[in-house]
C-alpha positions as CSV (number, residue, x, y, z in Angstrom):
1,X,7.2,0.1,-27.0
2,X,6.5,2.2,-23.6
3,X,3.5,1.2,-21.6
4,X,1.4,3.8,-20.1
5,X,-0.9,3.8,-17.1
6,X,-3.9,3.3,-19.4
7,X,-2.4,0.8,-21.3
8,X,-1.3,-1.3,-18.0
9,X,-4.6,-0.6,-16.5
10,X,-6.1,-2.4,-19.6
11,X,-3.8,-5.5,-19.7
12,X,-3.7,-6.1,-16.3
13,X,-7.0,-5.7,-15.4
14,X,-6.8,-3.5,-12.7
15,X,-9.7,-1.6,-11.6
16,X,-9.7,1.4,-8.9
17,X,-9.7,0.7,-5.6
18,X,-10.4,2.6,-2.3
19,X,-7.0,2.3,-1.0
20,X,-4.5,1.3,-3.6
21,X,-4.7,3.4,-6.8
22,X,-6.1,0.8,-9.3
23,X,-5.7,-2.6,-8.4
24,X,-6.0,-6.2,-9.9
25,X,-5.7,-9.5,-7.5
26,X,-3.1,-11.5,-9.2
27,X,-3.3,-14.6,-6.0
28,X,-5.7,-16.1,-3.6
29,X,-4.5,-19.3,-1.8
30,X,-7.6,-21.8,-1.3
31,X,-5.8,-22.9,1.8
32,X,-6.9,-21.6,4.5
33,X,-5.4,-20.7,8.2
34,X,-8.0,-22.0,10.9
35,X,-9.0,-19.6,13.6
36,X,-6.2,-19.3,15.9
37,X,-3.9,-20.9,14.0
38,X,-2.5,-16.8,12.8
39,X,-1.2,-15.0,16.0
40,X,-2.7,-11.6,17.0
41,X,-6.6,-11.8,17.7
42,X,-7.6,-12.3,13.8
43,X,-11.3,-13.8,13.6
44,X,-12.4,-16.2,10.9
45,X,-10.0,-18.1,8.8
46,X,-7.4,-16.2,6.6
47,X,-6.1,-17.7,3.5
48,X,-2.5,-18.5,3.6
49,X,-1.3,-15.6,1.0
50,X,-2.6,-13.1,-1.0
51,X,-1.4,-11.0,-3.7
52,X,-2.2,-8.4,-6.1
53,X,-1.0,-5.9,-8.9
54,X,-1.0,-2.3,-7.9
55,X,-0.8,1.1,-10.5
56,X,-0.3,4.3,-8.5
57,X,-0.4,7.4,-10.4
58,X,-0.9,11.2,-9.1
59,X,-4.4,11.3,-9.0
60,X,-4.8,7.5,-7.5
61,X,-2.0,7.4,-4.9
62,X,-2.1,4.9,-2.0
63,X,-4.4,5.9,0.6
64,X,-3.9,6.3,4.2
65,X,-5.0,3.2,5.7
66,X,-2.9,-0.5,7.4
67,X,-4.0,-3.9,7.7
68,X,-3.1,-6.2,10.0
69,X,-1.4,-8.9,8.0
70,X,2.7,-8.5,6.9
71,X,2.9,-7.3,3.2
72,X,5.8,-6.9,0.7
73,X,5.8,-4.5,-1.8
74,X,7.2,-5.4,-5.2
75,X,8.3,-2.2,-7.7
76,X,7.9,-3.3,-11.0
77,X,8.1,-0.5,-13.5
78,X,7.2,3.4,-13.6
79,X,8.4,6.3,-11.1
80,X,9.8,5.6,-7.3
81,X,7.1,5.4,-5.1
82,X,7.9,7.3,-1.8
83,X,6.5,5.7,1.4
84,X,5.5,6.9,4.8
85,X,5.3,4.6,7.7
86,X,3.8,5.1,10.3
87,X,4.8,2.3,12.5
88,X,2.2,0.9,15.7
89,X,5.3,2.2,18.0
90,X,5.0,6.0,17.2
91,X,8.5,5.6,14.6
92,X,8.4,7.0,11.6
93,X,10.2,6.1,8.8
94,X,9.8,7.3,5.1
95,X,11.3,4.4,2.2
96,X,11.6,4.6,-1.5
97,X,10.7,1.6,-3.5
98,X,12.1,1.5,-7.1
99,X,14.8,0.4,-9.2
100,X,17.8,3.2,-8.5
101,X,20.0,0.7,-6.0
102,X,22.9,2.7,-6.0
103,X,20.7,6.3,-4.9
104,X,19.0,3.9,-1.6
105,X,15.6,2.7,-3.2
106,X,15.1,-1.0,-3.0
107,X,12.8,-3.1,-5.3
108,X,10.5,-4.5,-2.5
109,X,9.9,-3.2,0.9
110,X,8.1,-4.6,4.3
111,X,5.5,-3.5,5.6
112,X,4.9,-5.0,8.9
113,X,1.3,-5.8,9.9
114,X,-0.7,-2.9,11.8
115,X,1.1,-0.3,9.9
116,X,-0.7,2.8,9.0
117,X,0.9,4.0,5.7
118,X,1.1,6.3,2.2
119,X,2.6,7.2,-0.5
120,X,3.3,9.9,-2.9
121,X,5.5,9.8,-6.5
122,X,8.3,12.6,-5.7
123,X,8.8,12.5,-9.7
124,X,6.0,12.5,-10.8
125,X,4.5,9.9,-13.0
126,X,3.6,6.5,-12.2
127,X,4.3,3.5,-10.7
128,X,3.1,-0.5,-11.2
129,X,4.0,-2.4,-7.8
130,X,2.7,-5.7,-6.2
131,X,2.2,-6.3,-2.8
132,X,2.2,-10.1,-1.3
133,X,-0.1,-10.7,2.5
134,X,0.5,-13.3,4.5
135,X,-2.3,-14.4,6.3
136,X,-3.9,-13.3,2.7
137,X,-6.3,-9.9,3.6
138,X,-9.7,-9.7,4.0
139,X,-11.6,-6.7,4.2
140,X,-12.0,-7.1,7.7
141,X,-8.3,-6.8,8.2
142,X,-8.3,-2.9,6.8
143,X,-8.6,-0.1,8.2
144,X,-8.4,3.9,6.9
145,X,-6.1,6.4,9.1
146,X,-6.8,9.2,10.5
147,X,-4.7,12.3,9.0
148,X,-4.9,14.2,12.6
149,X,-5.1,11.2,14.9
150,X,-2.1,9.8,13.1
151,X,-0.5,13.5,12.9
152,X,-0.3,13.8,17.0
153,X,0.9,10.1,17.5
154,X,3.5,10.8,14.8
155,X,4.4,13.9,15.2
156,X,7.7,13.1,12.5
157,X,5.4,13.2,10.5
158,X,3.2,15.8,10.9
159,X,3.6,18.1,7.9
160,X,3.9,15.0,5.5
161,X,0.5,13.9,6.6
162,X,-0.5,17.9,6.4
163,X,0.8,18.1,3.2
164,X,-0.1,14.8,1.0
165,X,-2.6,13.3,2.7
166,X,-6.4,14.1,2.4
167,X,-9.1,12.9,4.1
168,X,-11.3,9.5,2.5
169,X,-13.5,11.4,-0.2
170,X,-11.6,15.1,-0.5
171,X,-8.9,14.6,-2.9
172,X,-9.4,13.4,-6.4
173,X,-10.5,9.5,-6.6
174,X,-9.5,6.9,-9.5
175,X,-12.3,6.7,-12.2
């Protein structure tokens, strides 16, 4: 028996979200990181992980947006999902996560903190993920991109940003 996108939605719980297609958190560690204790300026405490499930689909792709905290990406089932980072250096680098070893995809990726970053499914489809945060995110530690700031420090990645990526509240949302 295939599972759809509907079908994983329901199981799984996830809901939609404002940056991730339809998400479900899957992990919250009760520990917590004391101020200071997690290098780079982060106010508050942190927990020490986070995770959560992740369903992208055409019409709920990842949004353009970073955190601050170090995340790995987990491909589970569904399509390749096609990346675009833009990396706090001005690099640019585009990664596919899936199961196809042998044609370059790879079944998790890093995402360093403080990278702005997308996605798009270049077949079509859809695609369940996880993604694992350590310090574990809080809202505080997101932030949406700008398509045409982002487009003149990454100029790489100009027309990918032109061409898949629409402003917060202009393309079609998850319902």
């Amino acid at each position: 028996m295939d599972l759809g996108p509907d079908e994983l939605r329901a199981v799984l719980g996830l809901e939609p979200h404002p940056t991730c297609g339809f998400v479900a958190e899957t992990f919250r560690s009760t520990a917590r990181v004391e101020v200071g204790g997690v290098p780079g300026g982060f106010e508050g405490t942190r927990p020490l992980g986070s995770s959560l499930y992740f369903l992208v689909t055409p019409e709920a792709n990842i949004r353009l947006h970073r955190i601050r905290n170090d995340q790995l990406y987990h491909h589970y089932l569904g399509s390749p999902l096609e990346v675009l980072l833009l990396l706090p250096d001005g690099a640019t680098q585009i990664r596919v996560v899936g199961s196809d070893i042998r044609a370059g995809m790879r079944p998790q990726l890093l995402l360093p903190g403080g990278t702005f970053h997308t996605s798009r499914l270049p077949d079509g489809g859809w695609a369940l993920l996880a993604s694992t945060e350590w310090p574990g995110v809080e809202p505080a530690d997101v932030e949406q991109g700008d398509p045409e700031g982002l487009a003149a420090s990454h100029p790489d990645a100009a027309d990918w940003l032109q061409s898949h990526v629409h402003p917060i509240g202009t393309a079609p949302f998850p319902r």
